[in-house]
GUFI-135947 format. One line per field, with one value per residue (C-alpha): residue in three letters; x, y, z. Coordinates in pm, 1 decimal. Each point is the difference from the previous one (the first is absolute). Example, Ala and Ser with C-alpha at 12.3 -4.5 7.8 and 13.67 -1.06 7.14 Angstrom:
<rs>
residuo = ALA | SER $
east = 1230.0 | 137.0 $
north = -450.0 | 344.0 $
up = 780.0 | -66.0 $
</rs>
This chain:
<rs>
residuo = UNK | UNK | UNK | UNK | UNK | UNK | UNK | UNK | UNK | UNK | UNK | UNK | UNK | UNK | UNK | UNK | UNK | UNK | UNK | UNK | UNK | UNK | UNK | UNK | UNK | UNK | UNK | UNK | UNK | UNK | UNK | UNK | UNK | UNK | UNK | UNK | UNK | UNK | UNK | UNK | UNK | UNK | UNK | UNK | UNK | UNK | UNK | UNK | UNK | UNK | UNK | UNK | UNK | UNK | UNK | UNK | UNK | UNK | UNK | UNK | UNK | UNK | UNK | UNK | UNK | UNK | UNK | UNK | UNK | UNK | UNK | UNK | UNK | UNK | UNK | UNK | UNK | UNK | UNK | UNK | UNK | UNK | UNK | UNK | UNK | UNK | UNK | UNK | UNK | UNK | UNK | UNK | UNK | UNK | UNK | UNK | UNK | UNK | UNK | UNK | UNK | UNK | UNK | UNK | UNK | UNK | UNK | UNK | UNK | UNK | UNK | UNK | UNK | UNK | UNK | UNK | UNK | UNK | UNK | UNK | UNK | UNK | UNK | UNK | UNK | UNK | UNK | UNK | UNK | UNK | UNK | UNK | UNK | UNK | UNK | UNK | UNK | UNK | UNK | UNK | UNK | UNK | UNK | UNK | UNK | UNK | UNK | UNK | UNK | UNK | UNK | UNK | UNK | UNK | UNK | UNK | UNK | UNK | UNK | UNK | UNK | UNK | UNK | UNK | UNK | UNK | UNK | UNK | UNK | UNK | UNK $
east = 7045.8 | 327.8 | 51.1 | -83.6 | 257.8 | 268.1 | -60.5 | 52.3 | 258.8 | 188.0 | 206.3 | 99.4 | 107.6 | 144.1 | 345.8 | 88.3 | -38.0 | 141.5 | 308.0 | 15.6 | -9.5 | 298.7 | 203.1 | -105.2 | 42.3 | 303.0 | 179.7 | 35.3 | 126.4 | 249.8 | 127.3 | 90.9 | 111.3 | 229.2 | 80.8 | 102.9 | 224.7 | 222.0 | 138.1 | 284.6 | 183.0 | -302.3 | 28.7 | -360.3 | 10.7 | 276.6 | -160.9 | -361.5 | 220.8 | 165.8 | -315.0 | -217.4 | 314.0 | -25.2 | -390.1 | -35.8 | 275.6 | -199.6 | -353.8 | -18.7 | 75.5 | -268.9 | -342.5 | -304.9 | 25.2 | -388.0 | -270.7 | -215.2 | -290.1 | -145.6 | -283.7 | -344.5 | -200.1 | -110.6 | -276.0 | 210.7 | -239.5 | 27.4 | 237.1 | 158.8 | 395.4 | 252.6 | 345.3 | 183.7 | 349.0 | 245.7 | 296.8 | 259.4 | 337.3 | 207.6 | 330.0 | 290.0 | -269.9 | -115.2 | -302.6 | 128.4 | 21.5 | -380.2 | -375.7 | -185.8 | -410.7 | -301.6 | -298.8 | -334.7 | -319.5 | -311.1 | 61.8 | -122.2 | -21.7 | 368.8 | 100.7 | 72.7 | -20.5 | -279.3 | 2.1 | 345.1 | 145.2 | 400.9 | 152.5 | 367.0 | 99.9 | 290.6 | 304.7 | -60.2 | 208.0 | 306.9 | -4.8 | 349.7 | 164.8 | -105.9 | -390.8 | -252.2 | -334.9 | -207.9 | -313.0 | -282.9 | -351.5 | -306.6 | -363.7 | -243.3 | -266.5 | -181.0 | -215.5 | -17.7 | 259.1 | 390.4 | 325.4 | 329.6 | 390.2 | 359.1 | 250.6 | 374.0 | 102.3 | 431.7 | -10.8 | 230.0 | -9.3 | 82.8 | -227.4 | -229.3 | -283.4 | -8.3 | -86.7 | 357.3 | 194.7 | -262.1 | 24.4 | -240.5 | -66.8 | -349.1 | -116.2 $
north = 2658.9 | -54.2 | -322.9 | 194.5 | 250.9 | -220.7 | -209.7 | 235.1 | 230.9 | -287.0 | -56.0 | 335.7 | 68.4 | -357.3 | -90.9 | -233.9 | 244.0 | 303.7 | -271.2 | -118.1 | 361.4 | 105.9 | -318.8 | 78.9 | 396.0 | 29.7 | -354.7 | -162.6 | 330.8 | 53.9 | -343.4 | 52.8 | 301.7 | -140.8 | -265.4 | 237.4 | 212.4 | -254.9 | -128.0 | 109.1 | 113.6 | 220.0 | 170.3 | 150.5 | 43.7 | 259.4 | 157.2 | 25.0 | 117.4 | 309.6 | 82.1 | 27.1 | 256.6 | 182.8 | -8.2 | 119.4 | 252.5 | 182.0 | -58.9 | 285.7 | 235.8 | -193.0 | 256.0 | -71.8 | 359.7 | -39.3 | -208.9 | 136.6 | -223.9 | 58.9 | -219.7 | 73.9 | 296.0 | 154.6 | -254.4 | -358.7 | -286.2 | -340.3 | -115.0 | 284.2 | -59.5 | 258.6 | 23.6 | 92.7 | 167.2 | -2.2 | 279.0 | -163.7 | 115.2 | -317.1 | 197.3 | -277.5 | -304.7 | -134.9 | -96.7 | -382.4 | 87.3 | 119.6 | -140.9 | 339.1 | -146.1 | 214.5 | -167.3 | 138.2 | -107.7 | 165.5 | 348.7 | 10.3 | 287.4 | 132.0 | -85.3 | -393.5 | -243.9 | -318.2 | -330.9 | 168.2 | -178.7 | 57.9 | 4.2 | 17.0 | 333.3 | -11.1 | 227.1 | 142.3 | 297.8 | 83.4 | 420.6 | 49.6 | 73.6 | -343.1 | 125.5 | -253.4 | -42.8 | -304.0 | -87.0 | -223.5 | -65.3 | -98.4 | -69.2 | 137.5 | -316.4 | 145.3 | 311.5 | 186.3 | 253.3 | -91.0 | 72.9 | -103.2 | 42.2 | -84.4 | -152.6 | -123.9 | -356.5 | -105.9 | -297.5 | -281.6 | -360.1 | -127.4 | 192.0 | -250.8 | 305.9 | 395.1 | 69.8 | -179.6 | 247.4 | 258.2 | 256.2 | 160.9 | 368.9 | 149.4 | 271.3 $
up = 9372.5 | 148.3 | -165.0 | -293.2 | 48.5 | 116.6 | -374.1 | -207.4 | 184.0 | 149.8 | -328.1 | -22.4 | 365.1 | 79.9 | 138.6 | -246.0 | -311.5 | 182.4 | 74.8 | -369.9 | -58.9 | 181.5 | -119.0 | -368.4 | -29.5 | 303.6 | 90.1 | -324.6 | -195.6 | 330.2 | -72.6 | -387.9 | 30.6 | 296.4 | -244.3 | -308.8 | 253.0 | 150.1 | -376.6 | -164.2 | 279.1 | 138.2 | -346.3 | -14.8 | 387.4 | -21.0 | -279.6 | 173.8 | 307.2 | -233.7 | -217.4 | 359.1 | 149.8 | -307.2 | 8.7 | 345.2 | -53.5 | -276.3 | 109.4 | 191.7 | -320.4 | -196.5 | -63.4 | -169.4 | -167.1 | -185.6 | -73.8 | -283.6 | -224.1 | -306.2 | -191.7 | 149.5 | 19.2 | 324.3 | 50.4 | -77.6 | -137.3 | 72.7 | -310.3 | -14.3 | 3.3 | 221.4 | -58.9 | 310.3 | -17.5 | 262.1 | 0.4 | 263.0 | 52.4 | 94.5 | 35.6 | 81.8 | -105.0 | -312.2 | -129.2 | 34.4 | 319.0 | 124.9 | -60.7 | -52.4 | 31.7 | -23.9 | 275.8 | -89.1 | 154.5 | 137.0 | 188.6 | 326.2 | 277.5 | 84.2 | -386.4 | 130.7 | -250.5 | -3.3 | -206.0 | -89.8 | -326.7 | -150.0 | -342.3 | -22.2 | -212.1 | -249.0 | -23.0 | -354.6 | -39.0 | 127.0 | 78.3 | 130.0 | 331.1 | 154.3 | -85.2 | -200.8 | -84.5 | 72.7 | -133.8 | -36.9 | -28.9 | 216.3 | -161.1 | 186.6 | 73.8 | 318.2 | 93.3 | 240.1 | 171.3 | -114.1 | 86.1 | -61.5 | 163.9 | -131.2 | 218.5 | -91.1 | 155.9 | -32.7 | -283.1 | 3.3 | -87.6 | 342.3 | 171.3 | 182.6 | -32.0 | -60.9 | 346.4 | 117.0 | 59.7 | 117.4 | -249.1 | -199.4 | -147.0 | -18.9 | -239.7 $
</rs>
């Protein structure tokens, strides 16, 4: 049974994959990024440097106002298609400037999320006073219970990932 076990989960749980892992998805992204920043004078290094003061300067103002859907009735079928729309107020930022995602997956006790899966919303209107909507879609290919949050990521090219520099807004 062990032997088993140690087959089939070995792969998954090994050293060497959790190692090509880290060089693949951390290291080698560090290093081209690393690359990109020191040419030109350290060009795009000073401008990461600014856009990241400016980032974390406004971040603080940044508010997920509302999160509304619209699409399915009151008892969704798989198939059915919701449209998810996200009222942020970015204030100081842009919409260059943030990844607003929507994660859905199963609903579990305490409203966390299981099997949770993400679809980047788009910026599609513009409603004044640094306010815009975002919006997007997610087909609905499970049953069971379902639920669904928005959160707002800073966006930039140089950013190794969107967890880099710690931020993130919740609805």
């Amino acid at each position: 049974m062990i032997k088993h076990t140690l087959a089939h989960l070995g792969p998954a749980v090994s050293a060497d994959r959790m190692l090509q892992d880290y060089v693949n998805t951390l290291y080698r992204p560090a290093a081209v990024a690393g690359r990109q920043a020191g040419t030109a004078s350290f060009k795009e290094a000073k401008e990461l440097a600014a856009w990241t003061t400016k980032v974390r300067t406004a971040w603080p103002q940044l508010i997920v106002e509302h999160v509304d859907s619209i699409g399915v009735s009151e008892e969704p079928q798989i198939g059915d298609t919701l449209q998810v729309n996200a009222y942020i107020a970015l204030h100081e930022l842009t919409p260059e400037d943030v990844s607003v995602e929507v994660a859905y997956g199963r609903a579990q006790d305490g409203d966390e999320l299981e099997d949770v899966a993400l679809v980047e919303l788009t910026e599609t209107e513009d409603l004044g006073n640094g306010r815009h909507l975002f919006t997007g879609s997610i087909l609905i290919n499970r049953s069971g219970s379902f639920g669904y949050t928005v959160r707002v990521f800073p966006k930039h090219p140089s950013l190794a990932s969107k967890a880099e520099l710690g931020l993130i807004a919740n609805a």
